[in-house]
C-alpha positions in Angstrom: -2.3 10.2 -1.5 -4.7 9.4 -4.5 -7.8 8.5 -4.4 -9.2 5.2 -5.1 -11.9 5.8 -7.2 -9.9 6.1 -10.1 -9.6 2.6 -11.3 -8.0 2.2 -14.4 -9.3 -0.8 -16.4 -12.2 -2.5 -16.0 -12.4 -5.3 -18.0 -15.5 -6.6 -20.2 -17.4 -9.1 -18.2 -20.9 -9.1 -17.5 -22.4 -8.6 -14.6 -24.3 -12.6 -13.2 -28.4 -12.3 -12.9 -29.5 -12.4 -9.3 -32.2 -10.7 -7.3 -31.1 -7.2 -6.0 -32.0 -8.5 -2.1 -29.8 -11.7 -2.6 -26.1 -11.8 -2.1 -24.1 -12.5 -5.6 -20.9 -13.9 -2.9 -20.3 -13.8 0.8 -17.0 -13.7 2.5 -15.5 -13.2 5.8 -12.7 -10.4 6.4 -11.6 -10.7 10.1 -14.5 -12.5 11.1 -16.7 -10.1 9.5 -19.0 -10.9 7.0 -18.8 -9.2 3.6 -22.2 -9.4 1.4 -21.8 -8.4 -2.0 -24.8 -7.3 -4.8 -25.1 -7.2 -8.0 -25.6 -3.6 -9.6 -26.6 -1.7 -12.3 -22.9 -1.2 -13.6 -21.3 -4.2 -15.4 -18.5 -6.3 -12.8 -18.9 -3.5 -9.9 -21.3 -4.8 -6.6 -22.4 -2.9 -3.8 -22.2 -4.2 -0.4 -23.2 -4.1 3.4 -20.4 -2.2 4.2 -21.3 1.1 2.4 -18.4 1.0 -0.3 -18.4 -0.6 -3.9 -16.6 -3.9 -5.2 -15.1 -4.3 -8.7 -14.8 -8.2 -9.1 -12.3 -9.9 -11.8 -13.9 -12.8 -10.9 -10.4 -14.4 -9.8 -10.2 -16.2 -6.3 -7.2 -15.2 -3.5 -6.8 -18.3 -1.1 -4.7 -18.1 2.0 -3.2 -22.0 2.2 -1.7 -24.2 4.6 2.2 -24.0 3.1 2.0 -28.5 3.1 -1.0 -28.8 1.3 -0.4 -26.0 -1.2 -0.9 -28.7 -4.1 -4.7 -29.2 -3.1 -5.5 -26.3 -5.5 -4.4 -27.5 -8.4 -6.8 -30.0 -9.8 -9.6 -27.5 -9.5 -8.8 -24.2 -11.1 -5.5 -22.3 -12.3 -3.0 -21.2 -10.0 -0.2 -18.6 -9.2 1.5 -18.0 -6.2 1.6 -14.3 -5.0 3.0 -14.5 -1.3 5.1 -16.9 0.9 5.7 -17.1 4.2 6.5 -19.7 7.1 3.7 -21.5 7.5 1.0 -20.6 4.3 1.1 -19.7 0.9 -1.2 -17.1 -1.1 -2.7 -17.9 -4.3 -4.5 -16.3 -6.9 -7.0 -18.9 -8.7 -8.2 -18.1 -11.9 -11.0 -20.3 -12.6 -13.3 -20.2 -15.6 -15.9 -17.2 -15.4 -19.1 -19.4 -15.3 -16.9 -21.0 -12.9 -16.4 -18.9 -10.3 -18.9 -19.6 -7.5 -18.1 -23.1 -8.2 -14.7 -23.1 -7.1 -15.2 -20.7 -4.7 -17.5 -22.9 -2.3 -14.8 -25.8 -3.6 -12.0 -23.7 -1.8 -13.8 -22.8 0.7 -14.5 -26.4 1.8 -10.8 -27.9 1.7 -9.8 -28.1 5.2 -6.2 -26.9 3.7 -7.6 -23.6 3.3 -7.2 -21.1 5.6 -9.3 -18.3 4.0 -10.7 -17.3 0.8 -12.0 -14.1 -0.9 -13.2 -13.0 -4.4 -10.0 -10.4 -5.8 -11.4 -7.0 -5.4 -10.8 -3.6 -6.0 -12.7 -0.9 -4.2 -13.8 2.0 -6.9 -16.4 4.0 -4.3 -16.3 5.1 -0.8 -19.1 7.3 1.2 -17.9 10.7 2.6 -17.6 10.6 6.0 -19.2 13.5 8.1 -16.5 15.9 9.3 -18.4 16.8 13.0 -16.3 15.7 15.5 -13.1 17.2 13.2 -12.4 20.3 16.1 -12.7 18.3 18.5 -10.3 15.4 17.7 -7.4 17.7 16.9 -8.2 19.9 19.7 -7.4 16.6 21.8 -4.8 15.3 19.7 -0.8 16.1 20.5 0.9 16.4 16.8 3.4 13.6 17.0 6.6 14.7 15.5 9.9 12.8 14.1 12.7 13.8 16.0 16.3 12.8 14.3 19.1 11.5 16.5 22.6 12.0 15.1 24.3 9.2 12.8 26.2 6.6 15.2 28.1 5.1 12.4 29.6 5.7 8.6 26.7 5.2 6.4 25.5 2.5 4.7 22.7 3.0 2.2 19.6 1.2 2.6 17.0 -0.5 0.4 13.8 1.4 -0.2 10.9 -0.4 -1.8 8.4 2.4 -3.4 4.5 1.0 -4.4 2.8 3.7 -6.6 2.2 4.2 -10.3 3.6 6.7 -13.1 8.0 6.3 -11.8 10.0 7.3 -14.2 13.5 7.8 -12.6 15.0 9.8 -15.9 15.7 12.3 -14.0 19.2 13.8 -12.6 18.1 14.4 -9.3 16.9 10.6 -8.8 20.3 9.5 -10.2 21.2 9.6 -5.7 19.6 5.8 -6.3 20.6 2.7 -7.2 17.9 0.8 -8.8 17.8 -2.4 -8.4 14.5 -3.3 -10.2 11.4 -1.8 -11.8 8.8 -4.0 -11.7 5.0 -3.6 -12.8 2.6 -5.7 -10.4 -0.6 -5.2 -12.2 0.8 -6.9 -15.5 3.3 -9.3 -13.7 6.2 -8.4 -15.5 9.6 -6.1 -15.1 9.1 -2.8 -16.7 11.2 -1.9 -19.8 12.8 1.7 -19.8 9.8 3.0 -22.8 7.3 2.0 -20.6 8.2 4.1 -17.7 5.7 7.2 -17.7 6.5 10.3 -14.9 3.6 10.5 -12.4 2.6 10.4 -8.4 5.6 7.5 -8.3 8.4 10.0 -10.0 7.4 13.2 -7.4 7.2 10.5 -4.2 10.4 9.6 -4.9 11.9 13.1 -5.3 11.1 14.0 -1.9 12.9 11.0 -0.8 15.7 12.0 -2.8 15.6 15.4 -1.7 15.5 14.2 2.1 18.7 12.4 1.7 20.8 14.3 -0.2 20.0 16.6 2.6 21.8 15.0 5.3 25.7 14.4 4.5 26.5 11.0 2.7 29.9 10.0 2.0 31.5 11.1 -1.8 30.6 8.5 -4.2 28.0 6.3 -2.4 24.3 6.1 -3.3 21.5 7.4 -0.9 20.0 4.5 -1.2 19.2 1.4 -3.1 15.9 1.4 -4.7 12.5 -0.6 -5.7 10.0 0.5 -8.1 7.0 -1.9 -7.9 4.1 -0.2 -10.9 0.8 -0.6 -9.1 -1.9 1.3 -10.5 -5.0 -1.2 -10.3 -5.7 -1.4 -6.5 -6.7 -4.5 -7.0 -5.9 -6.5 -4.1 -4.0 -9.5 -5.8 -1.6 -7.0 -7.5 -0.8 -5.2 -3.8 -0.5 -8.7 -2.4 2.0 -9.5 -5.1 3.7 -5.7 -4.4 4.3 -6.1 -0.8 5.5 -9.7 -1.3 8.4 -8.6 -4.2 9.4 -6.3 -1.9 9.6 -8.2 0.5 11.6 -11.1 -1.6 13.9 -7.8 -2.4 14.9 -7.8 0.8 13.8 -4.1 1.2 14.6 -2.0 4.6 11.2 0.3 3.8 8.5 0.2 1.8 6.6 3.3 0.8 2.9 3.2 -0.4 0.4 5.8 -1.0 -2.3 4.5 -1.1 -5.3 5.2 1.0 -7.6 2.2 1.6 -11.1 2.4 3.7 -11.0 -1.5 3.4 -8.1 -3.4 3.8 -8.3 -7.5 3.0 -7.3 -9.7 6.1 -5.0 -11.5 3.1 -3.0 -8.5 2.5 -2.8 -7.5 6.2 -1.3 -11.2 6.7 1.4 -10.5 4.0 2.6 -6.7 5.2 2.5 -8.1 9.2 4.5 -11.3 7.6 7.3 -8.9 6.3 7.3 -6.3 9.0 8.0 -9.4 11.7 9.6 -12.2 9.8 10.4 -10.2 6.5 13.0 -8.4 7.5 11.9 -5.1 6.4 12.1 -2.3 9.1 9.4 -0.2 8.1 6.0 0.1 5.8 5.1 3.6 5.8 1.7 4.9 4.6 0.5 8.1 3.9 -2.7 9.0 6.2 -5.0 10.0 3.3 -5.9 13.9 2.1 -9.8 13.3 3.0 -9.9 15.1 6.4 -10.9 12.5 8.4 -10.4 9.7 11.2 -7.5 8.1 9.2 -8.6 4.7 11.4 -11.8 4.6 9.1 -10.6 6.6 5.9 -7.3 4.4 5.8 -7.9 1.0 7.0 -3.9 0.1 6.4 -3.3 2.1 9.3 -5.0 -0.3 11.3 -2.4 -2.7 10.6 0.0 -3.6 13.6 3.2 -2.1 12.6 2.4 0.0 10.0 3.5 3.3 10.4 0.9 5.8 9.2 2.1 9.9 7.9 -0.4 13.0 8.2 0.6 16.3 7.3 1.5 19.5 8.3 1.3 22.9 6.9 3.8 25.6 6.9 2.9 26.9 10.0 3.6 23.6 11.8 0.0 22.7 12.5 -2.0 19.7 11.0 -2.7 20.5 7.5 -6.5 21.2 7.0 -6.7 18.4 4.3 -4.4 15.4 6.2 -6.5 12.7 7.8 -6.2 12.7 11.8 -6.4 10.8 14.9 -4.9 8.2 16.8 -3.7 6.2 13.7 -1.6 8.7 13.1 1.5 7.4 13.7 3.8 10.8 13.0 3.2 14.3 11.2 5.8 15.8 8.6 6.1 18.5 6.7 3.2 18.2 3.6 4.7 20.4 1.1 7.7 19.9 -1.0 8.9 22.4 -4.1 11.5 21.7 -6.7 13.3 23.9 -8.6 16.1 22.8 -10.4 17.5 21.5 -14.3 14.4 22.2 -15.7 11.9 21.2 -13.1 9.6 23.2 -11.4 6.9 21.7 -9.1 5.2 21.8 -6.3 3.3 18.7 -4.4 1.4 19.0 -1.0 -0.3 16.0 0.7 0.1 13.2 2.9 1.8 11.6 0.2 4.7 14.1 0.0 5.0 13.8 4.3 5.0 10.0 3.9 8.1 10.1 1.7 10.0 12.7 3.4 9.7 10.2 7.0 10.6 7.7 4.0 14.2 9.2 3.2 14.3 10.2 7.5 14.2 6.9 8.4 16.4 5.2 5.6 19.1 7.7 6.1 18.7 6.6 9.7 18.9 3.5 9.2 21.7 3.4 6.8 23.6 5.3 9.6 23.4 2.4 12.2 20.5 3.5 14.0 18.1 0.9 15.3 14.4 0.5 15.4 14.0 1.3 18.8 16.9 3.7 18.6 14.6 6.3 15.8 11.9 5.5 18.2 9.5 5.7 15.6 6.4 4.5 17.7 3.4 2.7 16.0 -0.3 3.3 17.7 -1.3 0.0 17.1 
């Protein structure tokens, strides 16, 4: 799990003059309505929700799939997402532009919904009072393995994270398939690889399935590397849907999100029923909280959501909690071998190792309904 307040680049735009009790943009997210202001900190605007915005002042437009083309005489366009009926585009319009072309969008009857491209860089602590009392009530949900029904096939893991550099021996168990940098739009060369949260996620996958027996000579699985550092939401848009156009089995993502754009729940729902992919699994968040407010992607139907557990086999004291929590696993995971010597605890290291559960699971014959995997929403 990392945090999101850590955004990497913010670029060197100035923030537009308004007065602090008016609204620079308004946009609905589910049928709520979103009020942004300007603040004191160039690009970055507060909001009625109680959590910061960083604006790129780019544009993300759901569109009717037929009518696509109405975009293009008014700004820039790329396409980020497909699916059966809409497309999802990032406009790119000139900066002095931008409110322009976002009431233009927002008018064309083609458009199905439009939002500002955001990244969230501050989130209020949420009171831990009612903490006792929730687990108290709560009945840890565990993942219970059936037995392999089949020889086994390996499946195709999608991973979403930043800092995955697969150099090392122990990773070798994967075929990778491609490495691919979402932020900058672009396949990752082999010196731009750097080792980070991406390179220890997917060690505890590896380490999960080399720990169940695979046939001599066949990969683990087949692997995905998607570089997404940013948070911003066109670039996890553009994750999920390359994933998804990989024809991935699971995607893993650690990211912990206290607002979740109705335009990136529409992609991940899109893949999880008419995608093809079997399972998105998220890691509940390290904050010690609700995980339905800390980590709004938990909230999405589908969506299988980690928390942690300590040695002892109780919830961890840090691992978000409650009834978006789809599944517990164990939140600790040490290495010790050629050289490397680490240990990782969070909801991020349980997310991977249900990651590598349910691929090998998969890759044995097993079903959805089979792994009975259940999802709380």
């Amino acid at each position: 799990m990392k945090v999101l307040g850590c955004f990497l680049i913010l670029f060197a735009f100035g923030v537009v003059a308004d007065t602090p009790n008016r609204p620079f943009i308004t946009f609905k997210n589910n049928l709520q309505e979103i009020k942004l202001y300007p603040s004191a900190q160039t690009n970055i605007y507060s909001s009625n929700i109680g959590l910061d915005f960083y604006l790129n002042y780019k544009l993300i437009a759901q569109i009717d799939k037929r009518k696509a083309h109405n975009v293009e005489p008014i700004a820039a366009s790329q396409i980020l997402a497909e699916n059966t009926h809409s497309t999802t585009v990032l406009v790119s319009p000139e900066k002095t532009h931008f409110l322009s072309v976002y009431k233009q969008l927002k008018q064309l009857n083609s458009v199905v919904n439009v939002q500002p491209d955001f990244a969230i860089v501050h989130q209020y602590v949420q009171t831990e009072h009612t903490r006792k009392n929730i687990l108290k009530a709560q009945k840890v949900a565990l993942l219970h393995s059936p037995q392999c029904i089949s020889s086994y096939r390996p499946k195709r893991i999608a991973i979403i994270d930043h800092g995955m550099s697969l150099s090392e021996p122990a990773l070798s168990t994967f075929n990778v398939l491609l490495e691919y940098d979402a932020d900058r739009q672009q396949l990752l060369s082999k010196t731009e690889v750097t080792r980070g949260h991406g390179s220890m996620v997917a060690n505890v996958i590896a380490s999960n399935l080399q720990s169940h027996i695979i046939e001599q000579g066949v990969p683990a699985a087949e692997l995905v590397t998607i570089q997404q550092a940013s948070t911003l939401n066109s670039a996890m848009i553009l994750a999920f849907s390359v994933s998804q156009k990989m024809q991935v089995d699971v995607i893993n993502s650690s990211w912990t999100l206290p607002f979740v754009s109705e335009l990136l729940a529409n992609v991940i729902r899109d893949g999880l029923t008419e995608g093809g992919i079997s399972y998105i699994i998220v890691s509940a968040g390290n904050h010690a909280q609700d995980a339905c407010v800390s980590n709004k992607l938990s909230l999405i139907k589908g969506v299988t959501t980690v928390g942690a557990l300590s040695v002892d086999g109780t919830i961890a004291p840090f691992s978000n909690y409650g009834r978006c929590v789809d599944v517990y696993a164990p939140g600790v995971f040490s290495k010790k071998e050629q050289g490397s010597n680490f240990t990782i605890h969070g909801t991020s290291s349980a997310a991977a190792w249900v990651t590598g559960e349910v691929s090998h699971l998969l890759g044995c014959g097993l079903t959805n309904n089979e792994i009975k995997l259940n999802n709380n929403y």
